[in-house]
N, C-alpha and C positions, 0 to 999 in steps of 0.2 A: 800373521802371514802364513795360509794354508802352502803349500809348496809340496808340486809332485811332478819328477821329473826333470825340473827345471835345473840340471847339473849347467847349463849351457849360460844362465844369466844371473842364476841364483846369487852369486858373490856380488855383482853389482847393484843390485836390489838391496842387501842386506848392508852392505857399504853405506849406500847412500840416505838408510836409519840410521848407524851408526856415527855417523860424521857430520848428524842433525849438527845445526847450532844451539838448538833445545838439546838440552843432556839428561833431563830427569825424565826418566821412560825407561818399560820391559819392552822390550821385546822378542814376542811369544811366538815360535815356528811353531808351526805344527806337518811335520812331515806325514802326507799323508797315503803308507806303504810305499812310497815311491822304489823303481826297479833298476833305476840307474844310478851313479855315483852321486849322489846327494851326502851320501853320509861325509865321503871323503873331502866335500866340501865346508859342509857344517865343523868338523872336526876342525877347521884352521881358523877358528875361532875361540878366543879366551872370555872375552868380554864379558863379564860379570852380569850384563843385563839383559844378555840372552838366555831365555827360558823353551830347553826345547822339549815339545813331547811328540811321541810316533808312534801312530794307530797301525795296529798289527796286521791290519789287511787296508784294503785303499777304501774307504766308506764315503766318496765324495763330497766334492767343495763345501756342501749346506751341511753337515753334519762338522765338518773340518772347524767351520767357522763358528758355530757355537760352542765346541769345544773350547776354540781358543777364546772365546768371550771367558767362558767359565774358567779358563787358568788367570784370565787376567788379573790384575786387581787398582787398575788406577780408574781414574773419577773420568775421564775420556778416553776412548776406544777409539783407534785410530787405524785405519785397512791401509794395506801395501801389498800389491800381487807380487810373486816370485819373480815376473820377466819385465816389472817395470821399473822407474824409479823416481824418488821422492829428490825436489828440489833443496839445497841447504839450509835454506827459511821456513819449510814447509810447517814444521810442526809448533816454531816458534811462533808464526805468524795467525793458524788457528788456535794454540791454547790461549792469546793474547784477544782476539777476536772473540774467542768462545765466553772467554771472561770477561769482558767487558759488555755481551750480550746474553746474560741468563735467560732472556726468552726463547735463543734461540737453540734447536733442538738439535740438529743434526747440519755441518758444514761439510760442504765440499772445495773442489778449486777447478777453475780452467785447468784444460791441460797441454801438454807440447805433446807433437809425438812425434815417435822419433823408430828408422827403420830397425831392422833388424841387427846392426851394428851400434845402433843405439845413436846416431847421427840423427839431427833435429830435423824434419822434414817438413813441419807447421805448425800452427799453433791454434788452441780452440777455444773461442769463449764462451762459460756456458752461463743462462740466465742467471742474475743474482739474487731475486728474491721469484722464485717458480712456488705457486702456491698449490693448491689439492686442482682445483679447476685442470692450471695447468702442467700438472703432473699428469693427469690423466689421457692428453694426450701424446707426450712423449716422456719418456725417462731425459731428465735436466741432470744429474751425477753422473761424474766419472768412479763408480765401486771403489777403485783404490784409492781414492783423492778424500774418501770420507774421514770426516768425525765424528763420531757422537758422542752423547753425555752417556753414560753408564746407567744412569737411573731412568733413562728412555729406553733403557732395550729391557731392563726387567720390565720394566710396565706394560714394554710391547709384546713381551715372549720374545724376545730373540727372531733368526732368521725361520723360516715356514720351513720342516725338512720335508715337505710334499714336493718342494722346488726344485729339479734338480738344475734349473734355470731360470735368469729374470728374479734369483732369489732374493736380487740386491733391489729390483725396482716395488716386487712386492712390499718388499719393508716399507722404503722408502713413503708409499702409497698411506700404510697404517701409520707412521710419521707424522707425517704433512696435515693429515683428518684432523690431527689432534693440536699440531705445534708449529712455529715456524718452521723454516728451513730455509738456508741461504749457500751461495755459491760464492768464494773468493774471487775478484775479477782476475788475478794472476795466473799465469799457468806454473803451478808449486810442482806437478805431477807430470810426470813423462811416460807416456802411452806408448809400448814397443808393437810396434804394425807386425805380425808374420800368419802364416799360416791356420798355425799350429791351435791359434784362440776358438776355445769353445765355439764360441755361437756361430764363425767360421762353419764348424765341421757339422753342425747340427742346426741348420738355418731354419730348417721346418720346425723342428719341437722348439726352439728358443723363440718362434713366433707364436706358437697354441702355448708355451708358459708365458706369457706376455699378454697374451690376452686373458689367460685366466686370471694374474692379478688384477689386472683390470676391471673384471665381473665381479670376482673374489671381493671387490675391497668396494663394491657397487650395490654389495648383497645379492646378486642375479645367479650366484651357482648352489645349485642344493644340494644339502648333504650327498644324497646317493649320489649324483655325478662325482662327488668328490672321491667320495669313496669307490666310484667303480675306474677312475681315476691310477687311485693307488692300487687298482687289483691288475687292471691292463694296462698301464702306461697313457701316456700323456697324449696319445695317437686319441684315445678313445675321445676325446674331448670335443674333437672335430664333428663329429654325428649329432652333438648338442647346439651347435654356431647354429645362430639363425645367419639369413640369406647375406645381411649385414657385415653381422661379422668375419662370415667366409669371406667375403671380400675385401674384407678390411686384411684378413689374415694373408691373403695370397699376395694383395697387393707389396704388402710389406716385405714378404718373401723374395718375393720376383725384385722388386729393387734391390735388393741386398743380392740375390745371385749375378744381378746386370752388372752391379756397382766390383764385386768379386770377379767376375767373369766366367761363371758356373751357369752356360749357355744350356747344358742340356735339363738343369733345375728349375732354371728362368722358363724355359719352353712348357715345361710340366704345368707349373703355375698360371702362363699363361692363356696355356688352354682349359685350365678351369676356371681363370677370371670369365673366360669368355663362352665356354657352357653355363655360366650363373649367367651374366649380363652380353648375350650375342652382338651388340649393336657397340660394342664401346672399342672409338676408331682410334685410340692413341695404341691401346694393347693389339690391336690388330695390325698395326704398323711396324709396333715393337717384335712381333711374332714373326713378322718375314724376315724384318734383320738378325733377327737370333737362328733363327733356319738357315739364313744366306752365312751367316757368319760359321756355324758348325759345318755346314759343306766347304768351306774356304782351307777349315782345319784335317778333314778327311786328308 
């Protein structure tokens, strides 16, 4: 469990590990520099099976999480974000599953989610057996809802720290090439809706890391883009899209600013769906409303 900042839900997340029905498990925080009361929260804790370590500056989530692989030491590796939380069957229900399928490499579950008071607002089923095909076209996991065997992630290398996002669907991607991967029909996992969640606040680069797994795990990105990647950031990657994938990239953008209601992001997107392909009448419909809608707000 990476955790930065999250003085606000922190206790409820780490409860709702604690108070598994499964009892044999660490559980490894890794505080990462976080600048608010975290500590004062971690301290109201005795529990023997929390293992906590904190990175002396904030070195983000990808870096956070292979650390905590590497403090681990059990035979399954099990995520839980700081603001969510884990149902009372959850881990009983995968280690029971997991064992009984050694083929299978990495588990997830449906999930509930539930507002920012943590009140259930609905519920998500995600594919139960999603293979590489289709993976490809959308991420099937919920990140915190995962499992995995231990002896999958050494063989895989661990998370990509080139990610600073989509670092969970990249894996996933080198996963699936190789192994099963299955989804619990249950929703074990409860998804808290707010704000404050990454790909929220950074809806453009979490689409160009999204695609780049995608290529990445396709063989289509060459070293040097990678690397000129890690010298300018994740922006530079766009210059490399063919005409395809920019559209594929905006499209996906502009849904998520529509569906959020970030009309002046949405607008942005939209008019460069529509400098690539001029003639396409749903985006040009969508583009008045989002103009009529921002004048409404003036």
């Amino acid at each position: 469990m990476p955790v930065y900042n999250s003085e606000a839900t922190l206790a409820a997340a780490i409860d709702s590990i604690l108070t598994q029905s499964f009892k044999d498990f660490e559980l490894v925080i890794v505080d990462d520099g976080s600048t608010d009361r975290i500590t004062a929260v971690l301290n109201r804790y005795t529990d023997p099976r929390i293992k906590l370590s904190i990175n002396e500056k904030n070195i983000g989530l990808t870096r956070s999480l292979n650390r905590a692989i590497s403090a681990s030491a059990g035979r399954y590796i099990a995520r839980q974000d700081a603001d969510d939380v884990s149902m009372p069957e959850r881990l009983q229900k995968q280690v029971s599953f997991m064992r009984a399928n050694p083929d299978v490499a990495l588990l997830g579950t449906s999930r509930a989610t539930l507002d920012s008071n943590g009140k259930l607002t609905g519920v998500k089923f995600l594919p139960e057996a999603p293979d590489y095909s289709r993976l490809l076209r959308s991420n099937c996991f919920v990140h915190g809802s995962i499992m995995v065997r231990r002896a999958i992630l050494d063989e895989t290398g661990g998370y990509n720290e080139d990610f600073k996002m989509s670092q969970d669907y990249e894996l996933w991607l080198r996963i699936a090439k190789m192994h099963r991967v299955m989804n619990l029909q249950e929703p074990l996992y409860g998804v808290r809706r707010h704000g404050n969640r990454v790909t929220l606040a950074n809806k453009g680069q979490a689409g160009l890391f999204k695609l780049l797994s995608i290529n990445l795990s396709l063989g289509e990105v060459p070293q040097h883009v990678i690397e000129q990647i890690r010298r300018d950031g994740i922006e530079a990657y766009y210059e490399h899209l063919c005409t395809r994938d920019r559209l594929k990239y905006h499209q996906a953008v502009k849904t998520k600013c529509l569906k959020y209601k970030c009309y002046r992001e949405a607008e942005d997107h939209l008019q460069k769906l529509l400098a690539l392909r001029p003639y396409l009448f749903k985006e040009r419909l969508e583009l008045l409303c989002v103009r009529m809608r921002q004048k409404r707000r003036r």
